[in-house]
C-alpha positions as CSV (number, residue, x, y, z in Angstrom):
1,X,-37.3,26.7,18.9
2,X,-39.4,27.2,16.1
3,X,-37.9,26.0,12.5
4,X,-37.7,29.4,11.4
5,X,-35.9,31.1,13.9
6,X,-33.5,27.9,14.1
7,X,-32.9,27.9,10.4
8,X,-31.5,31.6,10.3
9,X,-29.7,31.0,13.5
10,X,-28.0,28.1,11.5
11,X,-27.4,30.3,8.5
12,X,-25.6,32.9,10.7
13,X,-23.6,30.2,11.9
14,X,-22.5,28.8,9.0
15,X,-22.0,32.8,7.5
16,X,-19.6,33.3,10.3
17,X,-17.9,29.6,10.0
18,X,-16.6,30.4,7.1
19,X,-16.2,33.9,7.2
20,X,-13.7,33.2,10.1
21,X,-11.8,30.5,8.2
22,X,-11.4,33.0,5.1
23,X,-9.9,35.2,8.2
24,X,-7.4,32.7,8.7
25,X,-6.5,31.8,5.3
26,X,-6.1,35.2,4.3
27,X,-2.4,35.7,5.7
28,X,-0.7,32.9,4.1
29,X,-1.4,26.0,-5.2
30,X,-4.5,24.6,-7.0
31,X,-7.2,24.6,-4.5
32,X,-6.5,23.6,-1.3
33,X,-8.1,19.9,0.1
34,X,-7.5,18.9,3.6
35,X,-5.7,15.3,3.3
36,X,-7.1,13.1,6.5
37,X,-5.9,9.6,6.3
38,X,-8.3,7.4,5.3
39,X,-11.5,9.7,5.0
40,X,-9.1,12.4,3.7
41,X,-7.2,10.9,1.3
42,X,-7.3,12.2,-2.1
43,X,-8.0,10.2,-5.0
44,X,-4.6,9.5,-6.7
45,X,-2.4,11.0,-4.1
46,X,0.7,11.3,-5.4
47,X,3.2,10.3,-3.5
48,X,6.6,8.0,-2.8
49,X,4.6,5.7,-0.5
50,X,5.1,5.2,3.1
51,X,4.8,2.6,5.7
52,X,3.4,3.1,8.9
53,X,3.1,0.1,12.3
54,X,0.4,1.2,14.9
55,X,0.1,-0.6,18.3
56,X,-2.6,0.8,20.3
57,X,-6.2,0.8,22.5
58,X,-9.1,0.5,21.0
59,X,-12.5,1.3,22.9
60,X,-15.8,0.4,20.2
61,X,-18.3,0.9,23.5
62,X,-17.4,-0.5,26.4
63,X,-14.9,-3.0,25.3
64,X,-11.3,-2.4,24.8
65,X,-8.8,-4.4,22.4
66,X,-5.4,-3.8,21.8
67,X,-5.2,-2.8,18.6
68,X,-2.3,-3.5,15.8
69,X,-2.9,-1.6,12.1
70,X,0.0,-2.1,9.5
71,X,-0.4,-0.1,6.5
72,X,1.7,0.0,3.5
73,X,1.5,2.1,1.1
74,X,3.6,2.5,-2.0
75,X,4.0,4.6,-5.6
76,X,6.3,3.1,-8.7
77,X,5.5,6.2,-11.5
78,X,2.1,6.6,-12.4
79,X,0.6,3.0,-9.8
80,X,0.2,3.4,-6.5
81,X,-0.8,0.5,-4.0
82,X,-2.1,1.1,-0.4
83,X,-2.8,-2.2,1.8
84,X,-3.7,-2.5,5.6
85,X,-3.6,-5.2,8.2
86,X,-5.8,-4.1,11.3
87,X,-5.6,-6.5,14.0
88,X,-8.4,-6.3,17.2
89,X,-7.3,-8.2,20.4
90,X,-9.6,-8.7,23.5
91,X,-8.1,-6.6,25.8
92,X,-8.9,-9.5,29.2
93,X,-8.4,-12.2,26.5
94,X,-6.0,-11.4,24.4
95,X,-8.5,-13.2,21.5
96,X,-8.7,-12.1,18.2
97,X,-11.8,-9.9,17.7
98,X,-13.4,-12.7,15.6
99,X,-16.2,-10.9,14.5
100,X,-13.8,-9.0,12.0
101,X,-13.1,-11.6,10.5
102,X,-15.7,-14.4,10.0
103,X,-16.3,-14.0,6.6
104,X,-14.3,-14.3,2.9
105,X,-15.4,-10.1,2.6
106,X,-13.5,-9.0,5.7
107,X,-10.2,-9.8,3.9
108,X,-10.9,-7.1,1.5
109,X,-9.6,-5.2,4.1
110,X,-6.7,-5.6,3.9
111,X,-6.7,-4.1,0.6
112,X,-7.4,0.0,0.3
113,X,-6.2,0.5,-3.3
114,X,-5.0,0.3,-6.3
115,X,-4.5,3.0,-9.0
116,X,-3.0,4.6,-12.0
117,X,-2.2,8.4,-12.0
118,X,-4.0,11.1,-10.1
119,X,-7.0,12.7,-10.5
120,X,-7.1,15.3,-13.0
121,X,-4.7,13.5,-15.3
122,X,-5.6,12.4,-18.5
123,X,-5.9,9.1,-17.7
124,X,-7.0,8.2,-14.2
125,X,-8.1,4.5,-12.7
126,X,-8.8,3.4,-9.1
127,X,-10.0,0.1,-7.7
128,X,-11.1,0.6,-3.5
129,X,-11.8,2.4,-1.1
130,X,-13.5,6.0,-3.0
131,X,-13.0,9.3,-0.8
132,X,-14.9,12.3,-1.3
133,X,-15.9,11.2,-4.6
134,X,-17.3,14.3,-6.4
135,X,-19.4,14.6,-10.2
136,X,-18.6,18.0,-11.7
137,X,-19.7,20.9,-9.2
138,X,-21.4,18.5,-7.0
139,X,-25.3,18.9,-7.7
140,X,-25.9,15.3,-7.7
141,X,-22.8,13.2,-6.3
142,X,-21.4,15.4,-3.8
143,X,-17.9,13.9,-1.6
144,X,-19.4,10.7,-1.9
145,X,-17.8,7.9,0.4
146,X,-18.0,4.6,-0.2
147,X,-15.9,3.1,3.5
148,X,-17.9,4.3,5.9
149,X,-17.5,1.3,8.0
150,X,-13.4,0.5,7.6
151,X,-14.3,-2.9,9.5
152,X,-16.2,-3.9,6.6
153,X,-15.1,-2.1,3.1
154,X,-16.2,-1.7,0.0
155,X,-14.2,-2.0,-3.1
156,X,-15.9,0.4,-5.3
157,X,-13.7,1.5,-8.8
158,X,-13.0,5.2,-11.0
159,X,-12.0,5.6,-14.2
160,X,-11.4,9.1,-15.9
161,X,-10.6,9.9,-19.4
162,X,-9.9,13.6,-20.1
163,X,-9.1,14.2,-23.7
164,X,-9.5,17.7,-23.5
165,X,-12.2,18.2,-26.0
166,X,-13.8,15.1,-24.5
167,X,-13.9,13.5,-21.8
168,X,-15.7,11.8,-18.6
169,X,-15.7,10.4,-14.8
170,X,-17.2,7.4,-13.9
171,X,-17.7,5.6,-10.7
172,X,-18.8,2.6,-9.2
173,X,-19.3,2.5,-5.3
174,X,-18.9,-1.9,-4.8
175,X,-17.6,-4.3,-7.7
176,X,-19.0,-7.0,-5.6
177,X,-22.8,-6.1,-5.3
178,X,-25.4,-4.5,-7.2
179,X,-25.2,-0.3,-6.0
180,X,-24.2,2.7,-6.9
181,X,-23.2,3.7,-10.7
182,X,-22.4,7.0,-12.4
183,X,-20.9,8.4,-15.2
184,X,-20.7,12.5,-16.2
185,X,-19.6,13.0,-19.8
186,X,-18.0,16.4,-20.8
187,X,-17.6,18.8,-23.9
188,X,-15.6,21.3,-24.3
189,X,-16.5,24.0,-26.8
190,X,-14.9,25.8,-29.5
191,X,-12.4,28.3,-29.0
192,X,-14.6,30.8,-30.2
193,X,-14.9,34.5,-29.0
194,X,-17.4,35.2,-26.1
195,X,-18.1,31.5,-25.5
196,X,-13.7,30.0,-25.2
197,X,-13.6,26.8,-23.2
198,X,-17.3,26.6,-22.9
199,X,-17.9,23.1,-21.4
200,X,-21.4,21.1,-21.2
201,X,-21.5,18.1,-19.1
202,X,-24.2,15.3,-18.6
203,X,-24.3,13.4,-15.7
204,X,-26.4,9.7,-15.0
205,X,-26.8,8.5,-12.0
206,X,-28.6,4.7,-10.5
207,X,-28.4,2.8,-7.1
208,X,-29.7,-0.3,-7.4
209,X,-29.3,-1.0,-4.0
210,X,-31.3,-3.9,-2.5
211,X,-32.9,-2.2,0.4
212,X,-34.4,0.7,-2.0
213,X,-37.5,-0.5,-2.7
214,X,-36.8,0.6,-6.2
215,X,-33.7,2.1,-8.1
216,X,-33.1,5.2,-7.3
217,X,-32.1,7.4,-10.8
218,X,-30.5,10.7,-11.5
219,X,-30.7,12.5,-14.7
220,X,-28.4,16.0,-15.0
221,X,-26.8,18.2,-17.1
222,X,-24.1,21.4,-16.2
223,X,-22.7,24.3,-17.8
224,X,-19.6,25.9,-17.4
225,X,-18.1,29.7,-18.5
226,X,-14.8,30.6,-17.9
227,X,-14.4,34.4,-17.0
228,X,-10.9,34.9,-16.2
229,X,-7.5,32.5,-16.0
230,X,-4.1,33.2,-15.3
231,X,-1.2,31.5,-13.4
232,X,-3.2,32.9,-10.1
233,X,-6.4,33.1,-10.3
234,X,-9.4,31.4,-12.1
235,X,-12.7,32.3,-12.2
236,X,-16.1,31.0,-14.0
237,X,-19.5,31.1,-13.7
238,X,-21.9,27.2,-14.4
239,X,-25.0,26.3,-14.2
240,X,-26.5,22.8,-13.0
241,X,-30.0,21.1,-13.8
242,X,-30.5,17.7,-12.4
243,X,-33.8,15.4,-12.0
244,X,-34.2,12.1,-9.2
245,X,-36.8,9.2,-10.4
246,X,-37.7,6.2,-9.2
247,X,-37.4,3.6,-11.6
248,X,-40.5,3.6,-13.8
249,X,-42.3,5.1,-10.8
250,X,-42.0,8.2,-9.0
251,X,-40.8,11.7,-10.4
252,X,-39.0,13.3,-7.0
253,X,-38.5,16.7,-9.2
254,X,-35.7,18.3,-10.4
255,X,-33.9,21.3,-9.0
256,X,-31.2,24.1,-11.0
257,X,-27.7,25.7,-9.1
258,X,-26.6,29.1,-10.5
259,X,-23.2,29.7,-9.2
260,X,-19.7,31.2,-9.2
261,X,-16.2,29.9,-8.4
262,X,-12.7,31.0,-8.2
263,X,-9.6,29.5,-7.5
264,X,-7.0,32.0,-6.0
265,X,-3.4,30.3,-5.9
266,X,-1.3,33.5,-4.5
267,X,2.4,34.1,-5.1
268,X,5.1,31.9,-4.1
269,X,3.1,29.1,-2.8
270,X,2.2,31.7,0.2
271,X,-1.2,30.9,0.1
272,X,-4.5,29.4,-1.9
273,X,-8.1,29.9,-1.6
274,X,-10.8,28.5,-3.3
275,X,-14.7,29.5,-3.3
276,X,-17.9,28.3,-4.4
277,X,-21.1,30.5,-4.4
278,X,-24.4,28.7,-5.1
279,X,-28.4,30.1,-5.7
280,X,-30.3,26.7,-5.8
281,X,-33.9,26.3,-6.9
282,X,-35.4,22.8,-6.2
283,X,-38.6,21.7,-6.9
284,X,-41.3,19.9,-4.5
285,X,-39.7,16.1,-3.6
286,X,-35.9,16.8,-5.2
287,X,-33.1,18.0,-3.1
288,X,-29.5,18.7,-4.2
289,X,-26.6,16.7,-3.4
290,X,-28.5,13.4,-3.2
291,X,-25.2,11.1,-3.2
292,X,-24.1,12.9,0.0
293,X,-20.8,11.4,2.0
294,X,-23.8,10.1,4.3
295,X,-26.0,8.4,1.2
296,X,-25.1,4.7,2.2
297,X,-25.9,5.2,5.6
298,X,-29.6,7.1,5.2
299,X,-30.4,6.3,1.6
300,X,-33.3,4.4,3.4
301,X,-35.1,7.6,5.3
302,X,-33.8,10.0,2.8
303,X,-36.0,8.6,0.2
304,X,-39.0,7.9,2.0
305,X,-38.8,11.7,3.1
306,X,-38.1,13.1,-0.1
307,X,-41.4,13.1,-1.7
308,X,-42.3,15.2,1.4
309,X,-40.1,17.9,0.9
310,X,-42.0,21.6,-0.3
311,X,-40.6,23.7,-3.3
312,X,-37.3,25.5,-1.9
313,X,-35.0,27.8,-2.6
314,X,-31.8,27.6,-1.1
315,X,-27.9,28.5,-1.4
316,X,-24.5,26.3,-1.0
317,X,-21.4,28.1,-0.3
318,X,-17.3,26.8,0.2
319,X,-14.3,27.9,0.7
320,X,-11.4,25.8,1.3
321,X,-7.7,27.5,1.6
322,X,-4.5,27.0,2.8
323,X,-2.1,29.3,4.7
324,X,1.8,28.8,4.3
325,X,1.6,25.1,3.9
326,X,1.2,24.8,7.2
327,X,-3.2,25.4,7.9
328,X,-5.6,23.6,5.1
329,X,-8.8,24.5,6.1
330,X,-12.2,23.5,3.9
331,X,-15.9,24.0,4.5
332,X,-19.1,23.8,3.0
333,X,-22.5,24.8,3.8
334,X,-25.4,23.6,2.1
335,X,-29.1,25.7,3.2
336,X,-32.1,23.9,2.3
337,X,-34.3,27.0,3.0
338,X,-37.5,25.2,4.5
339,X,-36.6,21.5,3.6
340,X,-37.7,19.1,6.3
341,X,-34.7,17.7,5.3
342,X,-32.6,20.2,7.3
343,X,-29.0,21.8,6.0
344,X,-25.8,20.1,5.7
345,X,-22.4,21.0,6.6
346,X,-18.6,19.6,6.2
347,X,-15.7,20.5,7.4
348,X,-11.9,19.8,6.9
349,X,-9.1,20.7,8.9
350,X,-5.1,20.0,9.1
351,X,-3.0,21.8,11.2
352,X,-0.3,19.3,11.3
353,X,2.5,21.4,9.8
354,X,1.3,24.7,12.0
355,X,3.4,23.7,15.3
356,X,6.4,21.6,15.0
357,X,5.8,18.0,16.5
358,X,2.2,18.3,16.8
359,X,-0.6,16.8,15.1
360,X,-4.0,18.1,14.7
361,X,-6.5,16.9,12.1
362,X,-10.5,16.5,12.1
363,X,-12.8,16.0,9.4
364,X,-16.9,16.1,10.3
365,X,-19.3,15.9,8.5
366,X,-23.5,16.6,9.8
367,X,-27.0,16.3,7.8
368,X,-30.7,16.9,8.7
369,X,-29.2,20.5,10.6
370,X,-32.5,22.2,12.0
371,X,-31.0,24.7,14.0
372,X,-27.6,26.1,15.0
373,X,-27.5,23.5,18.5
374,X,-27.6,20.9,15.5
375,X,-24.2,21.7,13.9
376,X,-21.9,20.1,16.0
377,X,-24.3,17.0,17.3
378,X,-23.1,13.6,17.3
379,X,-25.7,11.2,16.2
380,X,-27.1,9.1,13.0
381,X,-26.5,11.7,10.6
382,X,-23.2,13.0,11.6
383,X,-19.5,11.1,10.9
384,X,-16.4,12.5,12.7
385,X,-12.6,12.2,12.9
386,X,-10.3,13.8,15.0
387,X,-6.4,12.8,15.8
388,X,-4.6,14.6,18.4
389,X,-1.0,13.7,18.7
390,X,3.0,14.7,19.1
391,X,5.5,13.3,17.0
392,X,8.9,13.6,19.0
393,X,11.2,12.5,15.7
394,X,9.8,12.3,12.1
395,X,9.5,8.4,12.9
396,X,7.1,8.0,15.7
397,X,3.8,10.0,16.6
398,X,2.1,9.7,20.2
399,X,-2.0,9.8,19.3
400,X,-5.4,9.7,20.1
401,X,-8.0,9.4,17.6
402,X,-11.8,9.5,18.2
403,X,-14.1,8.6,15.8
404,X,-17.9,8.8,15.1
405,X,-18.4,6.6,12.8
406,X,-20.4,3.4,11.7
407,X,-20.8,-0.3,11.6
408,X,-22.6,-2.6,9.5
409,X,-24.5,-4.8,11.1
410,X,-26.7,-6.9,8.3
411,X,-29.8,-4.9,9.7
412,X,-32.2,-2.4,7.7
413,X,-30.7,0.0,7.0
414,X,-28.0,-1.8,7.8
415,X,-25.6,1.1,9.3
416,X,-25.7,2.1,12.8
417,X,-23.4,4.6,14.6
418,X,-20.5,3.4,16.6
419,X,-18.1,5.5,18.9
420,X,-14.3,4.5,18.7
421,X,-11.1,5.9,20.8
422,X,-7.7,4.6,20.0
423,X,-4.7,5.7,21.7
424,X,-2.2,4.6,19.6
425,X,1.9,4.7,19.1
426,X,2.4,5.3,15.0
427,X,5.7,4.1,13.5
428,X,6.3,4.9,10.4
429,X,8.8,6.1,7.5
430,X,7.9,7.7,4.3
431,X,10.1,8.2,0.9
């Protein structure tokens, strides 16, 4: 299959993908976000706290453990805490898997947060794990993860000010090694005719990650318009413009996003849709999205391709909903038009709530997508979740979880993939 053919065959996938879940949102606010435990969990969730006991199998290869996870996780007004105690035994042995915990870092898993507020509130902090971390409309930091490998986490840190006039987000991916840094500042205009609410952001970007071979830098700036608001519906139109260098080096281009978005939040809390629409024009060696939920694990090949990649013009679409409070369903499409890099997808979904007792959640995410037999592949540029389960009382949940995932293993680039399935018995109260 020649790239061509395979890159419009990928396009009418995704065009259909999403067409069908904007079918299914359509007969049931804010927009909607899947929430899948760890990988899913959104920044800030606001909650009473919960605590949950799994005993279970764990398969990583060919090697089983029984398997032990304790995770509390609690609110008191405005700080929430979430901790976890994940115990591996040999399965012949009944040995603690060592391995997980042979060094003074491994204990900082038993940690997954700490924060004050929620995202979105005027003041927002988080120290831990960092899920879908997203800069403004996502040009250059784009659902950023910063645990891909729960074995060995990170704790990385947020901390947003919003003072409505002013304001910024901020992250850092690990507090205990030189990485990933980034701020995005924001101004809000005047409330002048025409131009009400006009917002300009600027966005800086660094990893200083020791196996780049150089600092990678990203320089940016957005626009935003509002068009329409109301207690349903919002819509605006922005404008992105971001630049990648190498430190004192190499110019990788710069790219621009024209786009719309609306945020539909029905009546009654029936249903909600959100959508993103998305012309992108990137120069030769830039491409959008660099800081990808994948960047820790390919920041390696991704830069050693990028000053490869040809002038391209491309589009990102998403649409994310949620029917009844019962189906939340998100995903996004990124085409790179003839990028070597290939396209990239995500998608979210929670059916939990849509049959009593049963539980049905997957979250998957795939890069370097070069034609439609792509989208779905398991391999090192793909990371999926899925639980299957039945929850016979609101305190105990039957389930089986497989994960694509990855380990780190000291190596360059120091990520490989690793397949886990845990059948597991989940215990577990929430207030």
């Amino acid at each position: 299959m020649n790239v061509e053919t395979g890159m419009k065959k990928v396009t009418t996938g995704a065009v259909v993908t999403l067409a069908l879940a904007f079918m299914i949102m359509l007969p049931a606010g804010g927009t909607a976000r899947a929430q899948f435990s760890e990988f899913q969990l959104p920044p800030g969730q606001d909650s009473g706290g919960s605590l949950k006991f799994s005993p279970g199998m764990t398969w990583i290869g060919d090697q089983a453990y029984f398997s032990f996870n304790l995770e509390p996780e609690l609110a008191f007004g405005k700080i929430g805490v979430g901790l976890r105690i994940p115990l591996l035994f040999d399965a012949e042995t009944f040995e603690l898997r060592k391995v997980d915990w042979d060094s003074s870092r491994d204990f900082t898993r038993l940690f997954r947060y700490v924060r004050y507020g929620v995202k979105r509130d005027p003041f927002y902090a988080r120290v831990g794990e960092l899920s879908n971390t997203l800069f403004g409309h996502g040009f250059s930091v784009y659902y950023y993860n910063n645990n891909l490998d729960l074995q060995n986490p990170t704790l990385g840190a947020q901390l947003d000010i919003d003072l409505k006039k002013v304001g910024f987000e901020s992250m850092i991916s690990d507090l205990g090694n030189a990485g990933l840094y980034g701020v995005r500042g924001r101004l809000l205009g005047k409330e002048i005719p025409v131009l009400s609410n006009f917002a300009v952001g600027l966005t800086m970007i660094t990893d200083q990650n020791a196996m780049l071979t150089e600092p990678v830098n990203i320089f940016g700036f957005d626009l935003e318009q509002p068009l329409l608001h109301n207690d349903m519906f919002d819509l605006y139109l922005y404008f992105d413009w971001s630049s990648i260098k190498s430190w004192d080096s190499q110019d990788h281009g710069n790219g621009t996003a024209l786009g719309i978005a609306t945020d539909i939040r029905g009546i009654a809390g029936l249903f909600a849709i959100g959508a993103k629409f998305e012309k992108r024009n990137l120069s030769e060696g830039f491409t959008a999205g660099l800081i990808g939920p994948l960047w820790d694990v390919n920041k390696i090949s991704i830069m050693a391709d990028l000053p490869l990649q040809p002038k391209t013009d491309g589009w990102y679409g998403e649409l994310t909903g949620t029917v009844l409070g019962r189906i939340s369903l998100s995903g996004m499409y990124f085409d790179t038009g003839e990028s070597t890099m290939g396209d990239q997808f995500i998608l979210h979904a929670d059916a939990t709530k849509l049959l009593p007792g049963i539980v049905l959640q997957a979250y998957h995410v795939k890069q370097n997508i070069q034609d439609g037999g792509d989208l779905f592949k398991l391999d090192e540029d793909a990371l999926t979740i899925a639980d299957v389960g039945w929850s016979p009382n609101k305190f105990m949940t039957v389930m089986m979880r497989y994960e694509w995932s990855y380990i780190w293993d000291g190596s360059i680039p120091g990520f490989r993939s690793q397949k886990r399935i845990s059948p597991r018995v989940q215990f577990g109260v929430s207030w």
